[in-house]
N, C-alpha and C positions, 0 to 999 in steps of 0.2 A: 361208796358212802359208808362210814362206820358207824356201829351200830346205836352209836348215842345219835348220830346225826338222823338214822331214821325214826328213833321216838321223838325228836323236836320235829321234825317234818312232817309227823303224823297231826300236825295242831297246826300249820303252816301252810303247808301247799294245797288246802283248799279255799283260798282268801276267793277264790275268783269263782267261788258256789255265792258269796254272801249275797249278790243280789236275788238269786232265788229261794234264799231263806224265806221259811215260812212262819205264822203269826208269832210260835213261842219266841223266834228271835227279834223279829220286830215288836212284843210285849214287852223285850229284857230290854230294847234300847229305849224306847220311850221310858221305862221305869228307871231304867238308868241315868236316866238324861234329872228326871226326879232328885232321883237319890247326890247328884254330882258336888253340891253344895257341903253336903257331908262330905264327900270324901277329899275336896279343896280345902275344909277346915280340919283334915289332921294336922295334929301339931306332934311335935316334938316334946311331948310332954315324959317322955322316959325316953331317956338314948336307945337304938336300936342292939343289941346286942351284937356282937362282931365275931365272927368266925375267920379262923378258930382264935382263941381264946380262952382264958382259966373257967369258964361260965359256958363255952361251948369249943366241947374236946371232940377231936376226930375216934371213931371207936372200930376197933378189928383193923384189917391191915389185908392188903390182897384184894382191895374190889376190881369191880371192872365193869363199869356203869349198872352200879346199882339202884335200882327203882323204886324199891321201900323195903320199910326196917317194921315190923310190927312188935313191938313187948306182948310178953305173958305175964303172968301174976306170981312167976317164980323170980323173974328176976332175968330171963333171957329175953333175948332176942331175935328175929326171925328177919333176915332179910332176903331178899328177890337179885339176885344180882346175873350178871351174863357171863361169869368169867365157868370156862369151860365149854364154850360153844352154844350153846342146847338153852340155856339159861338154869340156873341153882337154887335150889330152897338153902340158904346153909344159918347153924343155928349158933350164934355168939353166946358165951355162958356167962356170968357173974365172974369170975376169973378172967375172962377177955380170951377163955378155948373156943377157938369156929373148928366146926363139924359139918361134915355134908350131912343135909334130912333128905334131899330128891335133887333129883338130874333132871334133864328135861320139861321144866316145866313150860318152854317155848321162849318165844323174840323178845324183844326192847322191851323196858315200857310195863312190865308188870305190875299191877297194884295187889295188894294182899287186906286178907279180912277174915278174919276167925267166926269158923262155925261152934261149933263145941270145944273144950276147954284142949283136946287132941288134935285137933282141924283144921287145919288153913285154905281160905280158898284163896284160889287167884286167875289172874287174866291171862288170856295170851293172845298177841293183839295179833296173831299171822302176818309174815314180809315176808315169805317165802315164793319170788314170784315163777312161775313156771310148775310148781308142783304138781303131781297128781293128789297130793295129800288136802285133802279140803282145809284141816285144820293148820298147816301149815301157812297155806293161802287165804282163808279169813279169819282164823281163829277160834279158840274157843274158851271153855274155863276149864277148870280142873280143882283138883281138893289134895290134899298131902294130910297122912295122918305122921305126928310132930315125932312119935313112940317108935313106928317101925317105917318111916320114911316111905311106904306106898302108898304110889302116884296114879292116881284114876284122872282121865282125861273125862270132859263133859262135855257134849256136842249139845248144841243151843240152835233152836228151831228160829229160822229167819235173821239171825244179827252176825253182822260181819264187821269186822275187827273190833271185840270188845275191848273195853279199855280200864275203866272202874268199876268195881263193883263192893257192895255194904248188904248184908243180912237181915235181914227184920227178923225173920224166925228159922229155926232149922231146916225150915226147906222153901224158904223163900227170899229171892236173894233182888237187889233193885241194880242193872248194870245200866250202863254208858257204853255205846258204841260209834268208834270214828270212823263212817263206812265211806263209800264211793260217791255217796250225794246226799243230799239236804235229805233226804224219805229216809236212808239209811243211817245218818247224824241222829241220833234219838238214845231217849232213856225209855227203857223196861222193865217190866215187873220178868222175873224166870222165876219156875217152877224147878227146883237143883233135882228134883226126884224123874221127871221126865224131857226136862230139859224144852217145856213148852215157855214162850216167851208172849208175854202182852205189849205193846208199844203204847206206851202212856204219854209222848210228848216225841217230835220229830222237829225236823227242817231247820236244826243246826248247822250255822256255817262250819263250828266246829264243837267239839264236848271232850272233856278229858274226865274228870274224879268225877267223886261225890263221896256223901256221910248224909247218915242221919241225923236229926234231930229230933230226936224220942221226945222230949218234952210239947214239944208245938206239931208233931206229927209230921217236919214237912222233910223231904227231898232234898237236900242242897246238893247241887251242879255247880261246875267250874265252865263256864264257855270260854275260853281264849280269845273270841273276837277277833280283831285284826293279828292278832299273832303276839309270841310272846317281848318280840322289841317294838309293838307297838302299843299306844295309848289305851287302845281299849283293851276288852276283855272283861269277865264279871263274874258274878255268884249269881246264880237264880234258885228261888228255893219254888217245889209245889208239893203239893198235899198227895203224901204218900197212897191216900187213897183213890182218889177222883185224877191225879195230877194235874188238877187244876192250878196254874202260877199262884202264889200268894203272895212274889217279892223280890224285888230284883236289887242289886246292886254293884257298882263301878269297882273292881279291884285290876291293875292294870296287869295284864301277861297271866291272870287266874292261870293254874296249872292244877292241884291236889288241894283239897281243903278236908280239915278235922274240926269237930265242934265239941266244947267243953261242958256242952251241958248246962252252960252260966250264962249264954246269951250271946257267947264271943264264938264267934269262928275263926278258926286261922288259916290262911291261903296262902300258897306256894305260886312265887311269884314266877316260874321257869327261869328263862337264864340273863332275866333282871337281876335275880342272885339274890331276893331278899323272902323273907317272909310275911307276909301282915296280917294283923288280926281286925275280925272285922264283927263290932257291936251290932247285933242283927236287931237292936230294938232303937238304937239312934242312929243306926247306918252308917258311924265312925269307921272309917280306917286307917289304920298306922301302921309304922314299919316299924317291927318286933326282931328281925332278925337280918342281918346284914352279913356283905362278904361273900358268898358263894357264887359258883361258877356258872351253876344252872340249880333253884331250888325245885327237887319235883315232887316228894312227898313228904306230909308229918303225919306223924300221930305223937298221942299223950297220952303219958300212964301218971296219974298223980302229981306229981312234984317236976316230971322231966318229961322232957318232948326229943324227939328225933325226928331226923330231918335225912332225907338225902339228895347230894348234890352229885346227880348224874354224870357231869361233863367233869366234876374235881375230883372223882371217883373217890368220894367220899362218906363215911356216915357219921353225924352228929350227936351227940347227947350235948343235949342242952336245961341247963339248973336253974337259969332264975326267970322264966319265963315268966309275969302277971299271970294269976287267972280272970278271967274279965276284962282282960289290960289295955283299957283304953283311959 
């Protein structure tokens, strides 16, 4: 199996957990089932943008299933990618020079997220089957400082194979793990300084990303649902503090999602190949971006979003994205 095949599979080959999912996934399908009208009624009201294209350019050259692209406020860019083995921190500059920052930072499927303006964390989801290496076999996180490229590994109390993870504060970080069973499918609060984990929400057939949303306080989660070529899947958002649900909603193949801060989210549809953004306050969604092979992560810095397309070994900057774009 190559190594893009095991990060789609990570979201995939536990369809046959979903009947022992527990309440949060049965809250998201009833909510969903809610929300389903909304997302029947997206229109075509802007063409979906098309990759690639003058409006979204392929950026660097050399990937090889890369997992996400994060911007700095210099003007770089940091992406996760596997070429090398081990998996790469390597950093694109304003010129379009890629540089290695870290080696090793582990398997498929990495998500990335800035602690301090030096910092990056990231995931490591472990496939390494047979190991004696723990972190190898379920994973764990780690941190890369951007300046002198050292790589500290983070062992994480009770979660096996992390997958997403967002920062709330310097030393507290909210992951997502796709583990062995519906108890191990769960989002948690970790403590990055002792690497103690709280389980705030469980009994996912399956879970991929998240992001915050600072403004409403809440948690947004990617569940895949039936998988990424099939109908369902979704966004569930909870309350960063309690993780009590506060909302669910239908986006087909969810894979990564970013939030703008304006009310709109955007979610990586996996290897549907599109993008869409989804009005958290009227439940719209629509398709924003088109064309790719497998969409698996965005993020947005101001005016442009990047996207990476896993299976195109690709990464995207993209210009005329809406903000709010429904």
């Amino acid at each position: 199996m190559s190594s893009a095949e095991v990060a789609r599979s990570r979201f995939g080959h536990r369809l046959v957990q979903a009947a022992a999912a527990a309440s949060a996934v049965v809250a998201l399908v009833a909510l969903s089932a809610a929300n389903a009208g909304a997302f029947s009624r997206a229109t075509a009201a802007r063409q979906a943008v098309q990759c690639p294209s003058d409006v979204c350019k392929p950026v660097g050259t050399g990937w090889n299933d890369p997992s996400d692209a994060l911007p700095d406020h210099l003007g770089n860019l940091y992406v996760a990618d596997l070429a090398g083995g081990n998996g790469t921190l390597w950093r694109l500059d304003r010129a379009g020079k890629k540089t290695t920052v870290a080696t090793g930072i582990g398997s498929t499927g990495s998500l990335l997220a800035w602690g301090d303006p030096d910092t990056i964390y990231g995931t490591n989801y472990g496939t390494v089957p047979g190991s004696t290496h723990e972190a190898e076999k379920y994973g764990d996180l780690w941190k890369a400082n951007v300046r002198t490229g050292k790589l500290t590994h983070i062992p994480v109390q009770g979660i096996t194979h992390p997958s997403g993870i967002v920062l709330d504060t310097p030393t507290t970080a909210y992951v997502t793990a796709d583990g062995a069973t519906p108890q191990e499918n769960a989002l948690y609060r970790v403590d990055l300084t002792t690497g103690d984990a709280t389980q705030l929400q469980s009994g996912f057939a399956s879970v991929a990303g998240l992001t915050l949303d600072r403004t409403r306080g809440w948690i947004l989660v990617t569940v895949p649902g039936a998988g990424e070529t099939g109908p369902r899947g979704g966004v569930a958002a909870y309350d960063k503090s309690t993780g009590q649900l506060k909302g669910a909603w239908p986006v087909a193949g969810a894979n990564n999602i970013e939030v703008d801060g304006k009310g709109t989210a955007y979610v990586t549809g996996g290897t549907l190949g599109q993008v869409y953004s989804l009005n958290l306050d009227s439940g719209a969604v629509q398709p924003q971006v088109t064309g790719l092979k497998s969409a698996w992560s965005v993020h947005m810095d101001v005016n442009t979003t990047y996207v990476t397309d896993i299976d195109g070994n690709h990464v995207y900057k993209i210009t005329s994205l809406q903000p709010n774009g429904n």
